[in-house]
C-alpha positions, -999 to 999 in steps of 0.1 A, spaced: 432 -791 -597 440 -759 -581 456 -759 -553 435 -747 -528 414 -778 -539 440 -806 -533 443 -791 -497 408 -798 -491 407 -814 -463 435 -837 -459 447 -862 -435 479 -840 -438 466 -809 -429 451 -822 -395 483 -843 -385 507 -810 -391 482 -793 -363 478 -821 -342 514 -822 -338 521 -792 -335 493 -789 -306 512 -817 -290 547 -803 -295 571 -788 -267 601 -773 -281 606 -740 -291 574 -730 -269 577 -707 -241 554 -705 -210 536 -675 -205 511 -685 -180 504 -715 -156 475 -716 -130 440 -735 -127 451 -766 -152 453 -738 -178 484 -734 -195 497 -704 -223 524 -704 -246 541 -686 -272 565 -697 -301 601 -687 -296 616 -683 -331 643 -697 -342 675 -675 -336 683 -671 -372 652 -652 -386 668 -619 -384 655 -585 -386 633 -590 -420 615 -620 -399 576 -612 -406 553 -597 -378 537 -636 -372 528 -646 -335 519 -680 -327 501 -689 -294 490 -721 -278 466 -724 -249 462 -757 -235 428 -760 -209 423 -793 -187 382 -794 -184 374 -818 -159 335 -809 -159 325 -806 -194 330 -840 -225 353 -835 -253 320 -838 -278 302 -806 -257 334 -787 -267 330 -795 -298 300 -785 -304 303 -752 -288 333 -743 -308 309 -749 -342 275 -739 -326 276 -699 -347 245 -690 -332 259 -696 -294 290 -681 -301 273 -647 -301 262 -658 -265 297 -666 -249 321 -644 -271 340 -613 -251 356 -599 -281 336 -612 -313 326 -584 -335 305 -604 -361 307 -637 -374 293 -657 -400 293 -687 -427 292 -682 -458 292 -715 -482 298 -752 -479 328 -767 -494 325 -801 -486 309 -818 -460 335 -813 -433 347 -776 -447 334 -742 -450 340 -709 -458 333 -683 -430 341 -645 -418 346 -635 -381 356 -601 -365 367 -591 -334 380 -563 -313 415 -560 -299 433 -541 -271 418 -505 -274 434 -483 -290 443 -505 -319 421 -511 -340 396 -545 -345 412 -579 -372 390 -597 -393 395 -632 -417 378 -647 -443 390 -683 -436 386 -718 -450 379 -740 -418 381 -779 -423 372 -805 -391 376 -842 -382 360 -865 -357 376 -899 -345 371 -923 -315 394 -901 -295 401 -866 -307 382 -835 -324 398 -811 -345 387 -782 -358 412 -760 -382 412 -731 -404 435 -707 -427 428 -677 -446 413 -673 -483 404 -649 -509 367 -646 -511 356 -627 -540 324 -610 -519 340 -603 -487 373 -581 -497 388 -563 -468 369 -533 -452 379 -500 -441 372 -499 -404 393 -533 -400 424 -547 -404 426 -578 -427 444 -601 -409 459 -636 -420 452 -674 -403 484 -693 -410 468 -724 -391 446 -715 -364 422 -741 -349 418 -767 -319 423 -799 -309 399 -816 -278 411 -850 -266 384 -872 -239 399 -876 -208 363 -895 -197 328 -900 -203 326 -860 -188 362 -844 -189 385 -838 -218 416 -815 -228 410 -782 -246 441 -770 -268 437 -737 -290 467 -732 -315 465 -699 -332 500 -689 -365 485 -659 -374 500 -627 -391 476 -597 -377 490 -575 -407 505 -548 -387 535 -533 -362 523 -543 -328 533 -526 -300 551 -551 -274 525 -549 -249 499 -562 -271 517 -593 -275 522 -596 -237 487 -588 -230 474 -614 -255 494 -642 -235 492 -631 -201 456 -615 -198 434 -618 -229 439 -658 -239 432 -670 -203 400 -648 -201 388 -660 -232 393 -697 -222 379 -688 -193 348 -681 -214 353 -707 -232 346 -732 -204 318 -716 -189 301 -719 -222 307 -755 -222 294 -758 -188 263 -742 -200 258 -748 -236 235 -782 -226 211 -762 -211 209 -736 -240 208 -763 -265 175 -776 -251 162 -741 -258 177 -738 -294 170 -765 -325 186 -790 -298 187 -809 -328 199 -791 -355 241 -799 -358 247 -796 -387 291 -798 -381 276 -836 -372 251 -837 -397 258 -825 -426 223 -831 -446 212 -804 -420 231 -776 -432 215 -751 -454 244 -730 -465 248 -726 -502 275 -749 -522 307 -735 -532 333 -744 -556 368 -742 -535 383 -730 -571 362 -696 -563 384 -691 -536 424 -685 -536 449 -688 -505 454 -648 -488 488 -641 -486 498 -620 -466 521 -601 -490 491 -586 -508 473 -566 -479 482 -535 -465 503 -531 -434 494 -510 -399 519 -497 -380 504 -490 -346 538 -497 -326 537 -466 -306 499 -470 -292 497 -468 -256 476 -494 -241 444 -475 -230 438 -493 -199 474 -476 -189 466 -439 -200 433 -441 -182 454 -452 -147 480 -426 -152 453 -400 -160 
């Protein structure tokens, strides 16, 4: 059994994220208002210069208007996500792996000037009488190598974890270890933490708060992250697929880009 196999999905996998959702040390507060919460990871002191270029964020969203299973659902629902999401560039599945597992692609645009990330990832989920999780990591897919235009970046463990607070409330935690294969320039990071991570939770609330009605309009029956004898994607043998390392794809250094929101404002 390869390995990428006997990591399909295990019980492991989704109690590593679930505590490291839950965890508070070595986490540093970047932003606090609205029962919304950022942080980043402060690494450990001894990592030296030759540390790799890894930045792992955690957003943690108290919802007291929308249920933990609404969440849910938005966070699968592909075809919404092209309704509610600021920065997506394109986005979608490829093949079944199991019956809770996939393999998928998503793009998106960063801070301008630097240029837009995409993944290929392997995303496994679990229900239980009092949590959802959702979780993914990057893969090798032999169709979907990276392109020109975009950087191939890497999902450590990126994912979420929603927890019912009641019948119509629930808290929202994104966790994102990701290596976005490339010399960022300090502001970037700051900017993700400070500006960009609450305005897409932001977003991400709203399209809870509205994904009800839009369902009505839209297969409101057809879930097939619930349901798996709805889904129409293609089987695919997880052996096809190998684990990206990071290592093996090119890096970017754009270090010395100037935010473009700041040269337009001292223009």
């Amino acid at each position: 059994m390869s390995r990428l196999a006997s990591i399909l999905p295990s019980e492991a996998v989704f109690a590593d994220f679930r505590r490291q959702c839950l965890a508070t040390e070595n986490w540093l507060n970047k932003y606090d208002s609205n029962g919304m919460q950022v942080w980043v990871e402060v690494p450990p002191a001894n990592r030296g210069y030759n540390a790799p270029k890894v930045h792992k964020i955690k957003c943690r969203m108290t919802i007291k208007d929308v249920s933990a299973a609404t969440m849910y659902d938005v966070i699968h629902d592909g075809q919404y996500r092209k309704k509610w999401d600021p920065n997506m560039l394109g986005s979608f599945d490829i093949a079944r792996l199991s019956d809770n597992a996939d393999v998928g692609y998503y793009s998106w645009n960063c801070p301008k000037p630097i240029k837009g990330r995409d993944v290929v990832t392997l995303r496994s989920w679990q229900v239980t009488d009092d949590e959802y999780i959702i979780v993914n990591f990057s893969v090798k897919h032999p169709k979907y190598p990276p392109q020109s235009d975009l950087v191939r970046a890497i999902s450590i463990q990126t994912g979420y974890l929603i927890k019912p607070t009641g019948p119509n409330s629930c808290t929202f935690i994104y966790l994102s270890h990701a290596d976005p294969k490339g010399s960022l320039p300090k502001w970037v990071v700051n900017k993700a933490s400070q500006v960009l991570a609450p305005r897409v939770m932001k977003s991400v609330h709203k399209a809870g708060q509205n994904y009800p009605e839009w369902k009505r309009q839209n297969s409101p029956n057809q879930k097939p992250w619930l349901y798996p004898e709805q889904s129409t994607l293609p089987m695919m043998d997880p052996a096809e697929l190998s684990i990206q390392r990071a290592d093996s794809l090119e890096n970017v250094d754009e270090s010395s880009k100037v935010d473009a929101q700041d040269s337009e404002d001292s223009s």
